[in-house]
C-alpha positions as CSV (number, residue, x, y, z in Angstrom):
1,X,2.0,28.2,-5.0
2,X,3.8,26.1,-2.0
3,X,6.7,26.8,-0.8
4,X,9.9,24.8,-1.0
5,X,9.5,23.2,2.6
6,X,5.8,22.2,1.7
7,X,7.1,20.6,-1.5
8,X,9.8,18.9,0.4
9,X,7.6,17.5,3.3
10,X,4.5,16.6,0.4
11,X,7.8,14.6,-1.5
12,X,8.6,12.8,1.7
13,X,5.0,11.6,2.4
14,X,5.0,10.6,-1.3
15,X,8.4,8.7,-0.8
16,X,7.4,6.6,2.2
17,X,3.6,5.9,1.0
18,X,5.6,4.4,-2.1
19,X,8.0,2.7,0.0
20,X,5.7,0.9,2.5
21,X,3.9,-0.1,-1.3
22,X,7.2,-1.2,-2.6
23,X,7.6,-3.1,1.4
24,X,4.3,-4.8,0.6
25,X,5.3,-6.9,-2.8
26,X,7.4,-10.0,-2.5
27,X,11.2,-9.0,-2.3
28,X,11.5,-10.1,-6.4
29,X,9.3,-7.5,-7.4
30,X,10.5,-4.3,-5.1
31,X,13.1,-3.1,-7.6
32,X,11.0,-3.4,-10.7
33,X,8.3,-1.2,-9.1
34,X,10.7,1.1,-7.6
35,X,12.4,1.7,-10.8
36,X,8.9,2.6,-12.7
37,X,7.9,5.0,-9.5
38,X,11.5,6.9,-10.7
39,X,10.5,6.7,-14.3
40,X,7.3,8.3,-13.8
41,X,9.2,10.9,-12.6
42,X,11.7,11.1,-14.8
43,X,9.1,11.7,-17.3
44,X,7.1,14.0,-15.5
45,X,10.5,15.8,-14.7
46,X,10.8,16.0,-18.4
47,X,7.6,17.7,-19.4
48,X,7.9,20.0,-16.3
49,X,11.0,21.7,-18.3
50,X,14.0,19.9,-16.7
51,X,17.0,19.2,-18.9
52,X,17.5,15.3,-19.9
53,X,20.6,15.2,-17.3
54,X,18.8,16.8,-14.6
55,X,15.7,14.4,-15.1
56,X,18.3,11.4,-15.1
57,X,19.4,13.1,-11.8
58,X,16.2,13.5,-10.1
59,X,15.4,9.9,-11.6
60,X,18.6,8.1,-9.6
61,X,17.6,10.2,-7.0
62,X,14.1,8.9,-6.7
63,X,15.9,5.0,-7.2
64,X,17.9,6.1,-4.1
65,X,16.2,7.2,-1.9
66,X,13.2,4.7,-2.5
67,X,15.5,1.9,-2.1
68,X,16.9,3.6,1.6
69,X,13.5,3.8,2.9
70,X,12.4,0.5,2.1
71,X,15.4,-0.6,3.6
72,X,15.3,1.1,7.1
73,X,11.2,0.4,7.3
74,X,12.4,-3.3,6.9
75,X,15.4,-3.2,8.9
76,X,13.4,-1.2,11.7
77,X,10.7,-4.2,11.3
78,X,8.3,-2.1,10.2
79,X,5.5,-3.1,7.9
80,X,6.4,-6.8,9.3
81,X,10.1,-6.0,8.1
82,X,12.3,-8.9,8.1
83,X,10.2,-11.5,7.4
84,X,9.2,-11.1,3.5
């Protein structure tokens, strides 16, 4: 079993891959694929013995922070930020 810090760093690694996919679709299409990574999880969140408000949780948390990173990797011009 990992520990909480591996789980943390493996979830970061998962955010940004999905971010730099999200950073890689024309600008029209970044929120509807962000919102089906965090419904994924939401589901999976659900069958992994969360309660439906802590899923919904984890699930605006997912939207959140997706939507940050693709955000600073853009802003930072990385990817070829600034120019979709």
């Amino acid at each position: 079993m990992r520990s909480s810090e591996e789980r943390a760093e493996a979830l970061l690694s998962r955010l940004h891959e999905w971010a730099m996919q999200a950073i890689d679709l024309p600008r029209h299409e970044r929120e509807t694929f962000i919102l089906g990574v965090a419904d994924k999880h939401y589901e999976d969140a659900l069958r992994n013995g969360l309660a439906e408000p802590q899923a919904e949780a984890w699930r605006a948390s997912v939207c959140e922070w997706l939507r940050a990173l693709v955000e600073t990797i853009e802003t930072s011009g990385g990817a070829g930020g600034g120019h979709a």
